[in-house]
C-alpha positions in Angstrom: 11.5 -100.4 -45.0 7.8 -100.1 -43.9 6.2 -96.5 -44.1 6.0 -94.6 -41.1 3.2 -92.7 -42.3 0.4 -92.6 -39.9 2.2 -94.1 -36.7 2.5 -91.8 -33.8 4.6 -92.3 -30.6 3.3 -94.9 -28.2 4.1 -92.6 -25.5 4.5 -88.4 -25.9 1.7 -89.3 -29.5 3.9 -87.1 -31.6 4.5 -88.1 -35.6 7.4 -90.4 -35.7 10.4 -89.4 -37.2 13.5 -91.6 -39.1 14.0 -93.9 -35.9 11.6 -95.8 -34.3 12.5 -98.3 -31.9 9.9 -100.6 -30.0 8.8 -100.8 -26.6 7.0 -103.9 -25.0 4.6 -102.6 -23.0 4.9 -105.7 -20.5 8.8 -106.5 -20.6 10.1 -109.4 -22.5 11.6 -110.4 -19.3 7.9 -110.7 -17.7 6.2 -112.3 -20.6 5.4 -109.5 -22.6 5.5 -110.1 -26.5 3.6 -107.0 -28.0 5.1 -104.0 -28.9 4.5 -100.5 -29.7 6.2 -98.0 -31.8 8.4 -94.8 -29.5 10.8 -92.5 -30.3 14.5 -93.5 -28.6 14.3 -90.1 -26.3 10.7 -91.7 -25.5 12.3 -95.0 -25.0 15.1 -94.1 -22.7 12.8 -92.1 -20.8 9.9 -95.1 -19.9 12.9 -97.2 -19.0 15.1 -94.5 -17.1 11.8 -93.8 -15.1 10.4 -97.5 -14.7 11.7 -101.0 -13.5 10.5 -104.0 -15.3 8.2 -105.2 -12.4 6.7 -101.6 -12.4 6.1 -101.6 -16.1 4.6 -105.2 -15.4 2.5 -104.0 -12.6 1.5 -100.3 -13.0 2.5 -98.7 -16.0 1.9 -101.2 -19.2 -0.6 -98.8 -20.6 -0.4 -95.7 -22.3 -2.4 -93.7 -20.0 -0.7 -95.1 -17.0 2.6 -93.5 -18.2 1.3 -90.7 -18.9 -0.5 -90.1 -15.7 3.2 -90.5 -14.0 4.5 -87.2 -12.7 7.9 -87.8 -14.0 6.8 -88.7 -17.4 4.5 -85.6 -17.7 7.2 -82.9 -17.0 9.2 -85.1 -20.0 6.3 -85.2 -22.0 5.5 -81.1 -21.7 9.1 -80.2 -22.7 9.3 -82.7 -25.8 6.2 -81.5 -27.1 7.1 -78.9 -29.2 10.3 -81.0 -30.4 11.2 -82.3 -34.1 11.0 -85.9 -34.2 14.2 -86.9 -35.0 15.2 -84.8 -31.6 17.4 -86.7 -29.0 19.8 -86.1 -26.0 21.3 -87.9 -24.3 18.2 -89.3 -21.2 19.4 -89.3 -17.5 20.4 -92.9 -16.2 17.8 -95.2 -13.8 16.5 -93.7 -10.5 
């Protein structure tokens, strides 16, 4: 298994912890093919927020999500959160 060392959260920019899943910033499903490293709360939470085509259109950056309303009241309460933290994420809008 690679080191984790060093990698931080695509999204919330927090230390990753013992899972690490990958998020393509443009959607498979709309040609995307690089990938970034997230947390699964992280994850859940950029899809739970986001369509594809939005993620496409408006929100493949970093900064983009992060300038989201929705994604900045998320991002002030994980904060302070272990990285191996998770609950269980609210389904699609």
């Amino acid at each position: 298994m690679a080191s984790r060392e060093g990698l931080s959260c695509f999204l919330c920019g927090r230390p990753l912890g013992s899972r690490v899943e990958w998020h393509h910033p443009v959607p498979r499903s709309r040609g995307g093919r690089h990938t970034e490293p997230v947390h699964p709360i992280c994850h859940r939470t950029i899809h739970a927020t986001f369509t594809n085509k939005e993620l496409e259109r408006t929100f493949a950056s970093a900064d983009a999500l992060r300038a989201h309303p929705e994604i900045q009241t998320f991002l002030r309460w994980i904060e302070d959160k272990d990285p191996d933290f998770h609950v269980p994420t609210r389904r699609r809008r």
